[in-house]
C-alpha positions as CSV (number, residue, x, y, z in Angstrom):
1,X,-30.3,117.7,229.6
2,X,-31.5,120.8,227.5
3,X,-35.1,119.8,225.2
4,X,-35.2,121.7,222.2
5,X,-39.2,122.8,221.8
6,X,-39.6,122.9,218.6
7,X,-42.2,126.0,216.3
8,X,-43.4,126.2,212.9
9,X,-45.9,123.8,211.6
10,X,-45.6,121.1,209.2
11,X,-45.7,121.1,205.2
12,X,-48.4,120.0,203.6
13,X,-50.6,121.0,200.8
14,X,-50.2,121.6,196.4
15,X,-49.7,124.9,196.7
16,X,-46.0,127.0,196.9
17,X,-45.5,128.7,200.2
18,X,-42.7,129.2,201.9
19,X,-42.7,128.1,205.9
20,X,-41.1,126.6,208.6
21,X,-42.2,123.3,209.6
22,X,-42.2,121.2,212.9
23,X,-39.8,118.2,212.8
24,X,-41.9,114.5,212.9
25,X,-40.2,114.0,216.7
26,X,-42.3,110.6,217.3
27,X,-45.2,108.0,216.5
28,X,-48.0,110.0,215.6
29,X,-46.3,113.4,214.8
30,X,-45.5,116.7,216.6
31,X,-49.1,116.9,217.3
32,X,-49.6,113.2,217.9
33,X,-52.5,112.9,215.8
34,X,-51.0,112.1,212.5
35,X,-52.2,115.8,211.4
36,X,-49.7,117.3,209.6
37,X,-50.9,121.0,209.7
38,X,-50.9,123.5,206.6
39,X,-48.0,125.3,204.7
40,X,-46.0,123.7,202.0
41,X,-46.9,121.2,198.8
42,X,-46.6,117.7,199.4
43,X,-46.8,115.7,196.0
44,X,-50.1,114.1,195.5
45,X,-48.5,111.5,192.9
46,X,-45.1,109.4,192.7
47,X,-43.9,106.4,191.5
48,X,-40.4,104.7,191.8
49,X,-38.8,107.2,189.4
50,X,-41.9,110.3,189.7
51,X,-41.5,113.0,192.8
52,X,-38.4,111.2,194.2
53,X,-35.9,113.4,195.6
54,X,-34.0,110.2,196.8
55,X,-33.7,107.0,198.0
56,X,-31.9,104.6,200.2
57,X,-31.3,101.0,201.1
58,X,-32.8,100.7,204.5
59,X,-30.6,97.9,206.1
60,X,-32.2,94.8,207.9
61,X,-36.6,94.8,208.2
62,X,-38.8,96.6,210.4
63,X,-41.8,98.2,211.0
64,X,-40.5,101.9,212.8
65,X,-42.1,104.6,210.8
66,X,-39.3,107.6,210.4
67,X,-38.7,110.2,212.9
68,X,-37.1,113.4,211.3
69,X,-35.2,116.3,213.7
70,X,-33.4,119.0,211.5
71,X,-31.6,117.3,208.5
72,X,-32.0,113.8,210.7
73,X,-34.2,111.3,209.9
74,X,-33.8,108.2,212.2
75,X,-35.5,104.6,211.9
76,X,-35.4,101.2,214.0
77,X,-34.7,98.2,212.5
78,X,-33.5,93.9,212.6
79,X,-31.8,91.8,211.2
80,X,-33.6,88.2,212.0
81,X,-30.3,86.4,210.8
82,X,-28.4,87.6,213.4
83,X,-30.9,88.3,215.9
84,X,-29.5,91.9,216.4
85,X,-31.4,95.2,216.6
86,X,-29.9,98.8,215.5
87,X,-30.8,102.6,214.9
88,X,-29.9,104.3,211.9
89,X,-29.9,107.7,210.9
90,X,-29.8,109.2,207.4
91,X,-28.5,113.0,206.2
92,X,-32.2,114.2,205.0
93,X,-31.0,116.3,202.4
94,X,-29.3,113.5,200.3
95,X,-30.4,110.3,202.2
96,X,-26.6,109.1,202.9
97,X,-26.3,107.0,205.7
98,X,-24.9,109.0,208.8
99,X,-24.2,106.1,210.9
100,X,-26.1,103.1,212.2
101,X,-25.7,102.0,215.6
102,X,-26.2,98.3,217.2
103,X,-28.0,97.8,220.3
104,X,-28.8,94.3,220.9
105,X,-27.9,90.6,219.8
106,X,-29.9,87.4,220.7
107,X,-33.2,86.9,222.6
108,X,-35.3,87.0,219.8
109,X,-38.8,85.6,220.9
110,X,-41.6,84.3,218.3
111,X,-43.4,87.3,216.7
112,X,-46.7,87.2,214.4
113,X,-45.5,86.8,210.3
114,X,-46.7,90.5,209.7
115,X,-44.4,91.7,213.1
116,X,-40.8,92.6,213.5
117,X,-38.7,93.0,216.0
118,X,-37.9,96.4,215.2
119,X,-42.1,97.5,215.3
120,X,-42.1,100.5,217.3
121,X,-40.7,103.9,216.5
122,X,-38.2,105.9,218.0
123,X,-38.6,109.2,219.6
124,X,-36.7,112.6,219.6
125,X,-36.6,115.7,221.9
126,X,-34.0,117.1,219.3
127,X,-31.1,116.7,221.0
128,X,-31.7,112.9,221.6
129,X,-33.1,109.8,219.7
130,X,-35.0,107.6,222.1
131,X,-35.3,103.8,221.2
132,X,-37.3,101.1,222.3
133,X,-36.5,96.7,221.8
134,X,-37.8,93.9,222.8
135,X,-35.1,90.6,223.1
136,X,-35.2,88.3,226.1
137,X,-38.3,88.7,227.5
138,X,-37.7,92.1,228.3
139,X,-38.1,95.8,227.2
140,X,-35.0,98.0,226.8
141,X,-35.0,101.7,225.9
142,X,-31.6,103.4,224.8
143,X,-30.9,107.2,224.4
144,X,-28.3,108.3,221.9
145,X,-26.8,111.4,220.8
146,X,-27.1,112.8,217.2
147,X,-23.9,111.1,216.5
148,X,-25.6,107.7,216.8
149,X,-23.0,107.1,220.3
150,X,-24.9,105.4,223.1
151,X,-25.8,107.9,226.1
152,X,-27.8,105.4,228.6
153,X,-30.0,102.1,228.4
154,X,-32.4,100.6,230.9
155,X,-34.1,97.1,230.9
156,X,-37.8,98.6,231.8
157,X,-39.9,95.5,232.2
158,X,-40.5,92.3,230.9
159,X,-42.8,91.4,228.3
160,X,-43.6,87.2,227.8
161,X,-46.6,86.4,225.7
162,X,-47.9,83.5,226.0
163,X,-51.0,82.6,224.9
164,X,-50.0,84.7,221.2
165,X,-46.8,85.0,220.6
166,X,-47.3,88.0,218.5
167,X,-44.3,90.5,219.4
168,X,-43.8,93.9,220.7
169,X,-45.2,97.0,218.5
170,X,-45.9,100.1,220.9
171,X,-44.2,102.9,220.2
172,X,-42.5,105.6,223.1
173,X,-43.8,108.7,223.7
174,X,-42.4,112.0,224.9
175,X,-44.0,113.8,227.8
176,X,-41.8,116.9,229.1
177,X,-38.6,115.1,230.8
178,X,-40.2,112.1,230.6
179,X,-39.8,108.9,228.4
180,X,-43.3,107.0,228.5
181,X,-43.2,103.6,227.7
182,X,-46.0,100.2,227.6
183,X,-46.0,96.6,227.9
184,X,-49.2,94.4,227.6
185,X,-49.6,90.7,227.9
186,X,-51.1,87.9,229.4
187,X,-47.9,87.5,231.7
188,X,-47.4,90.9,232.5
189,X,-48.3,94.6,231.8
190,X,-47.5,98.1,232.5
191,X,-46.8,101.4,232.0
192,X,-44.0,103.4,233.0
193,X,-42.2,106.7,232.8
194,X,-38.6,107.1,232.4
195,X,-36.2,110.8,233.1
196,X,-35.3,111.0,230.0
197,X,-31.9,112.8,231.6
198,X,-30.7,109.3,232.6
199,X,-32.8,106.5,232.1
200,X,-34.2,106.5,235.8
201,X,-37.9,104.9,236.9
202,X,-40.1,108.7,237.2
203,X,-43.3,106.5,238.0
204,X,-45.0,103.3,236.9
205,X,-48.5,101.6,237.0
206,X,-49.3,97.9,236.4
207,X,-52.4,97.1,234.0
208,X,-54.5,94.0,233.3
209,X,-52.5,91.3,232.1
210,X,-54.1,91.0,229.1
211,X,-52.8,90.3,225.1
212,X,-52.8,94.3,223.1
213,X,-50.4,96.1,220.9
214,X,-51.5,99.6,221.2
215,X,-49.1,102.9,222.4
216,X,-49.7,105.3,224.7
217,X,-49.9,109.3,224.0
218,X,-50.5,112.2,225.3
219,X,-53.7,114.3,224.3
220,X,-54.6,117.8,226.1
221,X,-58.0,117.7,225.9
222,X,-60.7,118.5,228.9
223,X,-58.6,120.9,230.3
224,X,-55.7,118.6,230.7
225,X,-52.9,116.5,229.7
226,X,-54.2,113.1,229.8
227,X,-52.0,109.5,228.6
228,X,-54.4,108.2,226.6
229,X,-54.2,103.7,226.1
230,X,-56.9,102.1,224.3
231,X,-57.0,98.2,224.6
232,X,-58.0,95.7,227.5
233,X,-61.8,96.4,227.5
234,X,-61.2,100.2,227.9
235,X,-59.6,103.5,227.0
236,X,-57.5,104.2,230.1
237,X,-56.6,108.1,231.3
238,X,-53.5,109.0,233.1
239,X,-51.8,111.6,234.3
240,X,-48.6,111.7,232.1
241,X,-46.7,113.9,235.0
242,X,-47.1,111.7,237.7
243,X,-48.7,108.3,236.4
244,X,-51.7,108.5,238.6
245,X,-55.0,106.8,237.0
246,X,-57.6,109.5,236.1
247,X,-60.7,107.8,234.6
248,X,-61.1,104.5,232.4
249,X,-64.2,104.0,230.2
250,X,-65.1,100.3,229.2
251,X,-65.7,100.0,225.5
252,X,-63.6,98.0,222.9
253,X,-62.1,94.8,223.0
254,X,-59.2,93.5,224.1
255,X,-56.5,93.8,221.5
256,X,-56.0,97.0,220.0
257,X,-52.9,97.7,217.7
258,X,-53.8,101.6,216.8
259,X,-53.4,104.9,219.1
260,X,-56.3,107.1,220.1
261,X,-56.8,110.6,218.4
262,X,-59.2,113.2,219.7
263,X,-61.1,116.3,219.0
264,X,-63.0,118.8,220.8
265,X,-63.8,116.7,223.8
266,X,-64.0,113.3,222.3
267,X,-61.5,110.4,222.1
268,X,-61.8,107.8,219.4
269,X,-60.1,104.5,219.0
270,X,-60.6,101.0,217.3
271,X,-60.1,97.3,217.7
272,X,-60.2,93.8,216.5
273,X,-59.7,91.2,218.7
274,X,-61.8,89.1,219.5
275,X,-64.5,91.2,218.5
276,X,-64.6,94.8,216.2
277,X,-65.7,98.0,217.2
278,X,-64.7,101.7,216.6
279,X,-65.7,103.9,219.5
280,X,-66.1,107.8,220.5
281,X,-65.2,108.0,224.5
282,X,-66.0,111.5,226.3
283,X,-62.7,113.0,227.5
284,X,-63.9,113.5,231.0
285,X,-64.4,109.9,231.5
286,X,-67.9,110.0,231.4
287,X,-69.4,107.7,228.9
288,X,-69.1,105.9,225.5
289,X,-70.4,108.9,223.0
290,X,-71.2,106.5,219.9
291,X,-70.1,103.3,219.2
292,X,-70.0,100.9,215.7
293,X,-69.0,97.1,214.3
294,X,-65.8,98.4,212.1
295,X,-62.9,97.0,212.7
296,X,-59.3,99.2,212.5
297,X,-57.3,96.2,214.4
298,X,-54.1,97.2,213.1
299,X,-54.0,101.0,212.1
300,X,-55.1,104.4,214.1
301,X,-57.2,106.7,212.4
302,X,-57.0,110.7,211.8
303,X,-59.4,113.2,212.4
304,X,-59.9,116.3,210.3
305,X,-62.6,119.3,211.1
306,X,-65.4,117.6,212.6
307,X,-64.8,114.4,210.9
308,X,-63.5,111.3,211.8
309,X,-61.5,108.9,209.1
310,X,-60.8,105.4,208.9
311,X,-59.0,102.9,206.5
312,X,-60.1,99.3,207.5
313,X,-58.4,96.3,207.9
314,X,-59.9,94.8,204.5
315,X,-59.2,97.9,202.9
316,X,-62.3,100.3,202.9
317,X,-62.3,103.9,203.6
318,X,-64.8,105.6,206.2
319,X,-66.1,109.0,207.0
320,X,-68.0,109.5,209.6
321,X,-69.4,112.7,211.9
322,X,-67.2,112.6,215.0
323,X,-69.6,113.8,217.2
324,X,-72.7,111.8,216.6
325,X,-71.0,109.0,214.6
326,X,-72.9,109.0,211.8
327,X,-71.8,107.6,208.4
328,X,-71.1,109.9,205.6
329,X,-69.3,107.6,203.6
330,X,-67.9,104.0,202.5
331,X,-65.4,103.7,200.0
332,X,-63.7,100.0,198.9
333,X,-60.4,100.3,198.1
334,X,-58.1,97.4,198.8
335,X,-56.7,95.3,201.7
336,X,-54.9,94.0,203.5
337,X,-53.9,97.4,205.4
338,X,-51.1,97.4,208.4
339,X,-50.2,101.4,207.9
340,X,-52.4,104.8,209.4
341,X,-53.6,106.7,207.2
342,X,-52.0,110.5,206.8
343,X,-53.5,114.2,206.9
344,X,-51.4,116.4,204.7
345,X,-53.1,119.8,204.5
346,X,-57.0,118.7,203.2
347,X,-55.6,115.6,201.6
348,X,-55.4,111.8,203.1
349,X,-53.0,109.7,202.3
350,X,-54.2,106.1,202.9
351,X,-51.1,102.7,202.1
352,X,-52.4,98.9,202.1
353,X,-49.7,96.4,202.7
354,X,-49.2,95.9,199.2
355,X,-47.5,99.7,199.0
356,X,-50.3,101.1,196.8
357,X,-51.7,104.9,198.8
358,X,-54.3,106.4,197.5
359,X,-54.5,110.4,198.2
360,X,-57.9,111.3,198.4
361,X,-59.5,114.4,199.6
362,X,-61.1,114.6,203.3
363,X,-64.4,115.8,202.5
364,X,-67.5,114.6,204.6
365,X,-69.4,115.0,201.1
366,X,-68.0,112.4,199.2
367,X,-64.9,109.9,198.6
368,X,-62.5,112.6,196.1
369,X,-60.0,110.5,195.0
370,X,-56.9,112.2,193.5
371,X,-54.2,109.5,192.9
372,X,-53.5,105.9,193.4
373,X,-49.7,105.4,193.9
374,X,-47.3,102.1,193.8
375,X,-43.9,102.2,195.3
376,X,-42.5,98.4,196.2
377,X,-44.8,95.5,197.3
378,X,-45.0,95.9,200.6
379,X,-45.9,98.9,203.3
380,X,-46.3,98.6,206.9
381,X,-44.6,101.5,208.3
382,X,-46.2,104.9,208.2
383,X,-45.4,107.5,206.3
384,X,-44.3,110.8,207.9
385,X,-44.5,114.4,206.3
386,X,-42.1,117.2,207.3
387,X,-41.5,120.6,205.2
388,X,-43.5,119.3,201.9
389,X,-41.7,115.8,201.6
390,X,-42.9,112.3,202.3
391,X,-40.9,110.3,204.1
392,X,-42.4,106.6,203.1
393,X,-40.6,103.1,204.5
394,X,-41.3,100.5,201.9
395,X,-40.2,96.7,200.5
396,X,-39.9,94.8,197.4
397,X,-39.3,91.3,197.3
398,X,-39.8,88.0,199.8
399,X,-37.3,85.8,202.2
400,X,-33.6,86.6,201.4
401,X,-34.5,88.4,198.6
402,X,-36.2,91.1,200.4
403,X,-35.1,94.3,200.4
404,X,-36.4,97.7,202.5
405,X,-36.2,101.0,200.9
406,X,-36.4,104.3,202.7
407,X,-37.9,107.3,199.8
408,X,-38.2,111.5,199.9
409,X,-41.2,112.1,198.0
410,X,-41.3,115.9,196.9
411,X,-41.7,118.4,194.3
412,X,-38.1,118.5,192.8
């Protein structure tokens, strides 16, 4: 199987320019970070009529941020009627429907009111979409060709919680040839790599059994590709190639839900079970850099030039330095909040889970807000930002009367 490596960089801020952008191939972004680098505009304001190039009935309810490759966007999702699981893929230009294809029926375990069983988000080398599910008590990853038709699947572990029966949220990532993939609970944990040619075991590693939501990615930092996990007492190192452990530092708590980001040589991640704490590791495995109370339980936070930011649980916005951890800002804004935050350019777009983002400059002087935008009543799916458009996953409505909605937020 051919991978397609993808150039350009992705659009981003209010001003006209004319470039080619990388595709959003997985959780995180092209650069994993949630960095979206310079170019193009990206609209600072919408609303359900304002900046909406389209928009499109997103079928059944999940949690699967959108993956875009070319003029394909993909998405995850569930239908909790039928107990069945599918991936759909929509014409980017227009938003039409290009086909949706099932996976799975039945097995539906217990998940936490704010999960779904379509949590994590696909990934795509570009000539693939990669999928991960989680239905009777196991893990099962599927590769399909653009057409939507079914190329391989492979039951890659089991996943039983116990203690919480929360659901399954982490997201694959894309390492070379390989298809990396997590599992923890209190039953059973691991990681694992798949040949993304076929679906074969490349290498695994069993971790702590211990309850924690967070994916895995791949960083090169220290002079090396590391697999970064964050969760379980620790932020565990690995070598992506071969699976081998590299260093873990012990920090944290035990459940994280976010993914690590990084700069220069530090790694920073958040959690909130049972206790809170943000946390700057060195890259080396060497130490805890700095270390504070504030708790991102369910969200991963971006860095931008030196600066760390975070949008909490209850819905306030940090600053801080990233290498000494000190606070440069605290800004309330409004919670509950299930979604990352964005880097678009110089701007941060921050969503709570009642839809509202607020775009707000990152600037270590002081919180610059420039908009406050509404689109449905309810966001927990990140957005993703590709070639000066928004992708944004959102919901109106409760119970049967719910109803998922899948915008393109540009300039017209």
């Amino acid at each position: 199987m051919s991978q397609r490596f993808l150039t350009g960089v992705v659009c981003v801020m209010l001003v006209s320019a004319v470039t080619q952008a990388k595709d959003w191939t997985q959780w995180r972004g092209p650069n994993h970070t949630n960095v979206a680098e310079a170019g193009q505009g990206v609209p600072t304001e919408w609303s359900d009529t304002k900046n909406v190039i389209w928009k499109v009935d997103v079928p059944g309810r999940g949690h699967a941020s959108p993956v875009i490759t070319g003029n394909t966007i993909v998405l995850c999702t569930a239908d909790d009627q039928s107990q069945s699981q599918a991936v759909i893929a929509f014409d980017r230009k227009s938003g039409k429907q290009l086909w949706m294809t099932p996976i799975s029926e039945g097995g539906f375990a217990r998940v936490h009111p704010k999960n779904t069983h379509a949590s994590a988000t696909a990934a795509t080398d570009g000539t693939h979409v990669f999928a991960t599910f989680c239905h009777h008590e196991k893990i099962e990853a599927v590769a399909l060709d653009m057409k939507g038709k079914i190329v391989w699947r492979k039951d890659v572990g089991g996943f039983r919680p116990k203690q919480y029966e929360y659901g399954y949220a982490a997201s694959p990532t894309i390492y070379k040839d390989k298809l990396i993939i997590s599992a923890d609970c209190d039953t059973i944990a691991w990681v694992k790599a798949l040949k993304i040619s076929d679906g074969s075991i490349a290498w695994e590693q069993q971790r702590e059994k211990m309850l924690n939501w967070s994916s895995p990615i791949v960083a090169s930092i220290s002079g090396r590709d590391q697999l970064l996990l964050s969760g379980t007492y620790q932020i565990a190192s690995y070598d992506p190639a071969t699976g081998k452990p590299l260093w873990s530092t012990t920090c944290l708590t035990m459940a994280t839900c976010g993914t690590c980001t990084w700069e220069g040589d530090l790694i920073f991640a958040s959690g909130g079970y049972p206790d809170p704490e943000t946390v700057a590791v060195k890259a080396d495995g060497s130490g805890v850099a700095w270390k504070n109370e504030v708790k991102c339980y369910e969200q991963s936070m971006v860095v931008h030039h030196g600066y760390l930011y975070a949008f909490t649980d209850n819905g306030i916005a940090y600053c801080w330095n990233a290498k000494t951890g000190e606070e440069m800002w605290k800004e309330r804004l409004s919670g509950p909040v299930s979604t990352s935050p964005l880097i678009v350019g110089d701007t941060i777009f921050a969503t709570n889970e009642a839809g509202t983002t607020w775009a707000f400059k990152a600037n270590p002087d002081k919180y610059e807000q420039l908009a406050e935008n509404q689109l449905g009543d309810s966001a927990f799916a990140s957005m993703a930002a590709v070639d000066g458009e928004l992708f944004i996953r959102t919901a109106k409505g409760e119970g049967a009367g719910r109803k998922e909605t899948l915008y393109c937020i540009g300039s017209k």
